[in-house]
C-alpha positions in Angstrom: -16.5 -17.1 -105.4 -14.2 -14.0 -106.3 -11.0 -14.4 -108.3 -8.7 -11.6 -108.1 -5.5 -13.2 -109.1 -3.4 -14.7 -111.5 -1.9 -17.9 -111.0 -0.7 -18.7 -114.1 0.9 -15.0 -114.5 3.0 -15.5 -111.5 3.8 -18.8 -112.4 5.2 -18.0 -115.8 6.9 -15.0 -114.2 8.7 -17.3 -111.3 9.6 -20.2 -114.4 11.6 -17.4 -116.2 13.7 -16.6 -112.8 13.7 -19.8 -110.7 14.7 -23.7 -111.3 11.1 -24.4 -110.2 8.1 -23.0 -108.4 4.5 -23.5 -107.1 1.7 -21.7 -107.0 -1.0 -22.0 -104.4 -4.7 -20.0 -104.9 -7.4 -20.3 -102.3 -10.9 -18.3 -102.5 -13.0 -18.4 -99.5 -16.4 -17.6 -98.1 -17.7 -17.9 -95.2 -20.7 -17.7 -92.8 -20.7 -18.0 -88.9 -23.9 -17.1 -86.7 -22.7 -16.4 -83.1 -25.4 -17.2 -79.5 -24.1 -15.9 -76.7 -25.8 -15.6 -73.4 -29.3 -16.9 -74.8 -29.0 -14.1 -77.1 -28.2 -14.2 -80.9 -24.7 -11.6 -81.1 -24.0 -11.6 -84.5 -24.7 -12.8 -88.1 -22.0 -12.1 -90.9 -20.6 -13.3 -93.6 -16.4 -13.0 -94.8 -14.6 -13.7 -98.1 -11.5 -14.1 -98.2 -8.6 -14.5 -101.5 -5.1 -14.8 -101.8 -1.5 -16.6 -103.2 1.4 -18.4 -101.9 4.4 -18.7 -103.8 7.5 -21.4 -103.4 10.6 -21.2 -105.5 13.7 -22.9 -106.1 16.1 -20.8 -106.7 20.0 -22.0 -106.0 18.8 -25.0 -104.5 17.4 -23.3 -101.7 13.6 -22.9 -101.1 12.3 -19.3 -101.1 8.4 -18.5 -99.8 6.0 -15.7 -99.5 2.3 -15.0 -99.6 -0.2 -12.2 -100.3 -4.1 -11.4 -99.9 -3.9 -8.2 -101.6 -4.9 -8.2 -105.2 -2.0 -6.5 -108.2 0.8 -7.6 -105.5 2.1 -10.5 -107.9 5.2 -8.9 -108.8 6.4 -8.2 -105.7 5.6 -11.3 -104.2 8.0 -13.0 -106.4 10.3 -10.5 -105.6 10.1 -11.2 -102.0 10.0 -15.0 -102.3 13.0 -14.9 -104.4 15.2 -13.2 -101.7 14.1 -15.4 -99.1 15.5 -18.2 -101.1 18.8 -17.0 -99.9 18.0 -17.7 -96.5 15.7 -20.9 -97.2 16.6 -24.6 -96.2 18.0 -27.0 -99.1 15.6 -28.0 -101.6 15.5 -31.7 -101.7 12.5 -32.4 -103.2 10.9 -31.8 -106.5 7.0 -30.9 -106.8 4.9 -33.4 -108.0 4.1 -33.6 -111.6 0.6 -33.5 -113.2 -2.1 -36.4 -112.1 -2.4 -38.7 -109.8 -5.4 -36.7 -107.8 -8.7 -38.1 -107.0 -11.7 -37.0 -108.7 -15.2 -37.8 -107.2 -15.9 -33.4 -105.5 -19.3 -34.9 -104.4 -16.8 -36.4 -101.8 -15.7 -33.0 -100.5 -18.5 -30.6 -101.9 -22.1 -30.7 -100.2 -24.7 -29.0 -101.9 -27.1 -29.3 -98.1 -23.9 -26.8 -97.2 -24.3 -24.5 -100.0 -27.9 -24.1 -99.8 -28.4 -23.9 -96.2 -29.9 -20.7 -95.4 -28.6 -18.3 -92.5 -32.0 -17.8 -91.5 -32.2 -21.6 -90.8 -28.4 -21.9 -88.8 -30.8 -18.9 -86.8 -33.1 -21.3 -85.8 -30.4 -24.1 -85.0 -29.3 -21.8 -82.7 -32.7 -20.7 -81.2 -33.8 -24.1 -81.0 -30.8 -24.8 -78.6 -31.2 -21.9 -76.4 -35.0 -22.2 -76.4 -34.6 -26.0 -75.0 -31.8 -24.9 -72.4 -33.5 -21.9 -70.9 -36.8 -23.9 -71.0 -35.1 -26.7 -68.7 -33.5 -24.5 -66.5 -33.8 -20.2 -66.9 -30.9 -19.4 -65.1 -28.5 -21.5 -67.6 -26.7 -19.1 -69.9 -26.3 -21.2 -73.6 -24.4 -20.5 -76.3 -24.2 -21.7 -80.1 -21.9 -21.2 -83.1 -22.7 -22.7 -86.3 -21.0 -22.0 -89.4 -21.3 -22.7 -93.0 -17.9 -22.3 -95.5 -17.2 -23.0 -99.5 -13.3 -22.6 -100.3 -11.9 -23.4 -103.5 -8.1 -24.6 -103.8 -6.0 -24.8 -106.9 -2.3 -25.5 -107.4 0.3 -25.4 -110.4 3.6 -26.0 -110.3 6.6 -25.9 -112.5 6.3 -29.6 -112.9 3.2 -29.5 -115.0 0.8 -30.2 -112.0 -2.8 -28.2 -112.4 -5.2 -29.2 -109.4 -8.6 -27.6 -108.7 -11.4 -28.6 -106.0 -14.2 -27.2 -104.1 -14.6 -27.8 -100.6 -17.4 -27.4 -98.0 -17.1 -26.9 -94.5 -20.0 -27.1 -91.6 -19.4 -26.9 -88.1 -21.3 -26.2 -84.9 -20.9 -25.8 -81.4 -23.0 -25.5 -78.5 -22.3 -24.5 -74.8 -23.6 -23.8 -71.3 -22.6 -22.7 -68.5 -25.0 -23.1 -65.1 -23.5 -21.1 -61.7 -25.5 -22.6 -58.7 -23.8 -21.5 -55.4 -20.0 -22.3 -55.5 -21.0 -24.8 -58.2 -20.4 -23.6 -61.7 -20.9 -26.4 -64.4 -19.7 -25.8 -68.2 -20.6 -27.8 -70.8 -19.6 -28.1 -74.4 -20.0 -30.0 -78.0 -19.2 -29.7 -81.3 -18.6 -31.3 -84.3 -17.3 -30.5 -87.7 -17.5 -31.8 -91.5 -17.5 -31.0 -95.4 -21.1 -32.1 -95.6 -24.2 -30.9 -93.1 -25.0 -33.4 -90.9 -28.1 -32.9 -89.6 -29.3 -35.6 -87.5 -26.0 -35.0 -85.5 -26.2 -32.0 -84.5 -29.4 -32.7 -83.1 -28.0 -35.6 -81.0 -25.6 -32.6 -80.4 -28.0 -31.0 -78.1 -29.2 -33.9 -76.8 -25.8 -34.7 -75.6 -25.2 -30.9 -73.9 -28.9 -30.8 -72.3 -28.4 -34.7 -70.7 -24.6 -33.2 -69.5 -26.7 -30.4 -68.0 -28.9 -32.2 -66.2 -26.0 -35.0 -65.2 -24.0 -32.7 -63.8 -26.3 -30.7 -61.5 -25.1 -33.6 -59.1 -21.8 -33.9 -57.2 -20.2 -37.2 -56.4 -17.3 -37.3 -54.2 -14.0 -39.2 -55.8 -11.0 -39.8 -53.3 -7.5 -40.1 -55.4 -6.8 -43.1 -56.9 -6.5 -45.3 -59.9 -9.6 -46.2 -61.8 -10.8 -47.7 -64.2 -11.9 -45.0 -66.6 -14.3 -44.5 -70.1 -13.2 -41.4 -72.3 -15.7 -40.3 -74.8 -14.6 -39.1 -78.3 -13.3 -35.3 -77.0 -11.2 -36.8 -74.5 -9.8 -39.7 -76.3 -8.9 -37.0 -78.7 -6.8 -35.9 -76.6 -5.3 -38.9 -75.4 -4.1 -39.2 -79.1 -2.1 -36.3 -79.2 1.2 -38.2 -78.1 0.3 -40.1 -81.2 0.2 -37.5 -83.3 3.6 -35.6 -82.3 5.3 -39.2 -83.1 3.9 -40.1 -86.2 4.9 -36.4 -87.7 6.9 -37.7 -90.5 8.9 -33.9 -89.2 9.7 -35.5 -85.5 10.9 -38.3 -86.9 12.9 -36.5 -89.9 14.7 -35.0 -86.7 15.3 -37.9 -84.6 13.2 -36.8 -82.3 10.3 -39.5 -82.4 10.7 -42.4 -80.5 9.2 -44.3 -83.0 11.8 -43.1 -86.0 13.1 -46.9 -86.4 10.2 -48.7 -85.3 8.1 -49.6 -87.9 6.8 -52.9 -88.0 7.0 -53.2 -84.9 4.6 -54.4 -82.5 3.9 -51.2 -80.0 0.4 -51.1 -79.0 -2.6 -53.5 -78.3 -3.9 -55.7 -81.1 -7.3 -53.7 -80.9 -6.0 -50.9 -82.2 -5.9 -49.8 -85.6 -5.2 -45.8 -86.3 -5.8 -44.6 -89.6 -5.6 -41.2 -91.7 -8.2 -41.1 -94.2 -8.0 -38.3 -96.2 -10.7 -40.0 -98.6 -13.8 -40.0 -96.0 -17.1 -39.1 -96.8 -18.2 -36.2 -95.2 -14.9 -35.6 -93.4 -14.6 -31.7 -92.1 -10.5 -31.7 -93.8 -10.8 -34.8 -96.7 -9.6 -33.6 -100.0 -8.4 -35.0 -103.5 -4.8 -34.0 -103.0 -2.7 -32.3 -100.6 -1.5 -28.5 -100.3 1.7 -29.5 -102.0 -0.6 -31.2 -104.9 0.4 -34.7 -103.5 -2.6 -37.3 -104.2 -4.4 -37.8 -100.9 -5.2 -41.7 -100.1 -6.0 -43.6 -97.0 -3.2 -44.6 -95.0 -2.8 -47.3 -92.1 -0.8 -45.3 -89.4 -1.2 -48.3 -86.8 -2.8 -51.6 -87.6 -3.4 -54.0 -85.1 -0.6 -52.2 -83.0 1.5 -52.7 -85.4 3.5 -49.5 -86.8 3.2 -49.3 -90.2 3.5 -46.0 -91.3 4.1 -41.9 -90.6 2.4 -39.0 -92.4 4.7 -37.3 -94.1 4.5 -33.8 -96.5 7.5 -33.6 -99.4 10.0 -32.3 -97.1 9.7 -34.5 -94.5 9.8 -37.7 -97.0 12.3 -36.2 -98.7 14.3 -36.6 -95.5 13.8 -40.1 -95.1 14.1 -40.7 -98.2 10.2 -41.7 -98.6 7.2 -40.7 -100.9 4.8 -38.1 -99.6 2.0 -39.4 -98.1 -0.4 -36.6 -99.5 -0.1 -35.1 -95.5 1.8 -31.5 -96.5 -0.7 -29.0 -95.3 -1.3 -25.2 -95.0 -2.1 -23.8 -91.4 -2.4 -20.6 -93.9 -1.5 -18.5 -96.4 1.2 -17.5 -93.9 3.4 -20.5 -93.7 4.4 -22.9 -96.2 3.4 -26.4 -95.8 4.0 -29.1 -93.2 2.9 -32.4 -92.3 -0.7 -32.4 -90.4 -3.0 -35.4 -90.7 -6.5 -35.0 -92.4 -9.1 -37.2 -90.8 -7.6 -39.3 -88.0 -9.6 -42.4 -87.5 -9.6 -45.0 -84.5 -11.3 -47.9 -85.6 -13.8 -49.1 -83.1 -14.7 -52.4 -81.3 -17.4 -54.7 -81.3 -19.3 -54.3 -78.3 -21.8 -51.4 -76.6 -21.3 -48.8 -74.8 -24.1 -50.3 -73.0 -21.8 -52.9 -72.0 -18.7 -51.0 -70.7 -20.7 -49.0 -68.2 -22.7 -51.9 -67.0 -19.0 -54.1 -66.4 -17.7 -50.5 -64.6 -18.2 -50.9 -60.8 -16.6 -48.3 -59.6 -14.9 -45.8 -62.1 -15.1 -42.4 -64.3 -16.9 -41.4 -67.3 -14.6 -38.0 -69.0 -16.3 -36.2 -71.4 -13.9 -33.3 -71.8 -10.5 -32.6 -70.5 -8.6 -29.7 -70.3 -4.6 -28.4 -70.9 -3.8 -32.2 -72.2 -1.9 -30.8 -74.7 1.1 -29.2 -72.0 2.8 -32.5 -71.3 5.5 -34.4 -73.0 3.9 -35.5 -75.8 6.9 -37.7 -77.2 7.3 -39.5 -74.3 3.0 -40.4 -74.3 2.2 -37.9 -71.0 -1.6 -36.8 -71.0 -2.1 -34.6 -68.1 -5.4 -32.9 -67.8 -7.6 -31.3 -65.7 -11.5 -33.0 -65.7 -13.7 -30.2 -67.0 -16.7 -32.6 -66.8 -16.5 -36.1 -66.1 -19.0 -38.3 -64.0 -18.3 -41.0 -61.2 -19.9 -44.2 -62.2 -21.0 -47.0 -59.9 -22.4 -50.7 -60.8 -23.1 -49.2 -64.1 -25.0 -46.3 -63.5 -23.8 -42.3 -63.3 -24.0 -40.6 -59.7 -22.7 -37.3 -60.9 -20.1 -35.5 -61.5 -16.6 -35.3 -60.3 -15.2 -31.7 -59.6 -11.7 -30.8 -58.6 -9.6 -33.8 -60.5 -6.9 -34.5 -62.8 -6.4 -37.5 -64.7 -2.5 -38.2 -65.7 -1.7 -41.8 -67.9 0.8 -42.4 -70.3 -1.2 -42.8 -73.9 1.1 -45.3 -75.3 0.6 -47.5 -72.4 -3.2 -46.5 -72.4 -3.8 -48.6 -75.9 -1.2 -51.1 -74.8 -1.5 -53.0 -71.8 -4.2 -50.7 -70.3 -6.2 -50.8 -73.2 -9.8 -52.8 -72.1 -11.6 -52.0 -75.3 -13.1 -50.1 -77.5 -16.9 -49.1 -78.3 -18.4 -49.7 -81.6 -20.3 -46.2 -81.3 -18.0 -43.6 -82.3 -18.5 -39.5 -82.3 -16.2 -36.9 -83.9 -14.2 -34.4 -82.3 -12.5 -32.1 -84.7 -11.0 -33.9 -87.0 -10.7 -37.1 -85.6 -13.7 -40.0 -85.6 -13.4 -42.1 -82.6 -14.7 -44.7 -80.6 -15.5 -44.4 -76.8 -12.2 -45.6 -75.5 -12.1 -47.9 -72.1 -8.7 -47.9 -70.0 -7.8 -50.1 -66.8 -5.8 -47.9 -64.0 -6.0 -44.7 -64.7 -4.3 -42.4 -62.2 -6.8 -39.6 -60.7 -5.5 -36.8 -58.4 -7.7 -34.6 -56.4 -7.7 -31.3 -55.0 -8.1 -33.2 -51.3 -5.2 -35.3 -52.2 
């Protein structure tokens, strides 16, 4: 890992001008082998270094960042004038402790020391097993490998180092048979490299493959309907937007003066656990240096709590929740959750699809994201979903767009939730199982 720059010298520089600043190093490297089209494209590897700077100066927050190496004194130059043009600070940075130890949690040595010539054969492996199953399917892979080291100072005495790892992998395929094309996608991300999962990975593409080959028709409706982890990620989005401690620092959530009470189903508990094992974004403290810890979000649809960075808790007139977050160097921090966790249920899988008579299985959705997400509207288009009848899949469903309002979804319309659970990005979820579920058509 390269270290071209000087944290403490820009600190010391900003203490001698400002009331207070913070300074933010990250040092990256990373991996990413590309498939596309049965064919490896490319192999390469990127590293990648720089600062961001806060100050205080006047009361007013000032920012600015830099990648390029001997720029230290003008970035506190620059992040000193925006200070005149930077919203009120009212918030200190954190002082020095308080962060949990334990790297193992976020550093993976099976990361580290996993070859590219063995992500190469991940990648062959997958296209090899598609084109052997059916020649005219085109696949696609990415897998990736990353090691990223963070440390933060501040004015306040804070001094926070860790390492983190980062795996991901994807696979794809796309099959054109007539006017019939099928796509099909997975991935799956973490700090650690999970290996048996991203063979179930494939699994779960090639079976999608072959499941979707078939058409089922589906007349408009409402249905009862099984989303697997991608598209119940999606479903939570609403949920996100209105537990931004930022919405509701603006009055815009409509949950801002609901806590404690009782909004969802009893079966659902939604957490953000920052702590997880093998979690693609868990970490000992924030990007603001703010000591990361589990935190009940929802508990037995019960509101308990929001995520909140040091701006937006500063607001409310809260604690941080260890939730401020860097999209980039770019941009200064803002509240994002780490790893969001739906706690799942009890029963099988097994046992929803053999209780569905008549209703869908959604794998992946598409454009969920456009609706109003404060007022719980999940609008997307199927991209591959199957019609399932006493229990068994007949095939897929083309054409269709499911539309339900999420905060009703884990309310009344809430029939349960699988014990098996899969991620999607950063969120580990059950298989979620909803009652009247409104799907539209192209027929009508």
């Amino acid at each position: 890992m390269t270290n071209q720059f000087r944290p403490e010298r820009v600190l010391e520089r900003a203490m001698a001008r400002c009331e207070a600043a913070e300074v933010y190093h990250r040092a990256a490297t990373r991996t990413p082998v590309e498939f596309e089209n049965n064919r490896l494209k490319q192999v390469r590897t990127a590293t990648n270094e720089g600062l961001a700077l806060r100050v205080i100066v006047n009361g007013r927050m000032g920012f600015s960042s830099t990648t390029k190496p001997g720029d230290e004194d003008d970035l506190l130059d620059r992040a000193i004038a925006s200070a005149a043009y930077g919203d009120e600070a009212r918030f200190a940075f954190p002082g020095p402790g308080g962060a949990h130890g334990g790297e193992m949690r976020f550093h993976h040595a099976a990361v580290e020391t996993l070859t590219v010539e063995r992500m190469i054969d991940i990648g062959q492996d997958f296209v090899g097993r598609v084109v052997e199953y059916e020649p005219a399917a085109l696949a696609g892979a990415g897998i990736d490998k990353e090691s990223r080291e963070i440390r933060l100072i501040n004015s306040s005495g804070a001094d926070g180092t860790y390492r983190r790892t980062g795996f991901g992998v994807g696979f794809n395929i796309e099959l054109v048979e007539g006017e019939n094309l099928l796509s099909v996608w997975e991935f799956q991300r973490a700090s650690d490299y999970p290996e048996t999962a991203v063979g179930l990975l494939k699994d779960s593409a090639i079976r999608h493959l072959k499941l979707g080959r078939v058409n089922a028709p589906l007349a408009a409706g409402a249905y009862p309907v099984i989303l697997g982890p991608h598209a119940a990620a999606d479903l939570l989005g609403p949920f996100r937007e209105c537990l931004n401690g930022e919405a509701v620092a603006r009055g815009i959530s409509p949950w801002s003066e609901k806590t404690g009470e009782s909004l969802f189903s009893s079966l659902v508990t939604l957490a953000d656990d920052p702590l997880l094992s093998g979690g693609p974004l868990s970490a000992p403290f924030d990007d603001e240096c703010s000591p990361t810890r589990a935190n009940n979000l929802i508990k037995a649809g019960v509101l308990q709590d929001f995520y909140l960075d040091l701006k937006s808790a500063a607001s409310l007139g809260k604690k941080s929740t260890g939730n401020g977050a860097r999209r980039g160097l770019e941009a200064p921090p803002s509240p994002a959750l780490s790893n969001l966790v739906l706690v799942p249920g009890t029963a099988p899988l097994a046992e929803f699809l053999r209780d569905l008579r008549r209703g869908l299985f959604v794998v992946q959705l598409m454009g969920a994201w456009a609706g109003n997400l404060l007022a719980g509207e999940v609008t997307g288009n199927v991209v591959l979903g199957f019609l399932v009848e006493d229990g068994e899949i007949r095939g897929r469903v083309k054409d269709c767009m499911l539309s339900v309002n999420a905060f009703e979804a884990l309310g009344a319309r809430l029939r349960g939730l699988s014990r098996e659970t899969g991620w999607s990005d950063n969120c580990h979820l059950p298989f979620v199982i909803l009652d009247d579920v409104s799907i539209s058509t192209r027929s009508g």
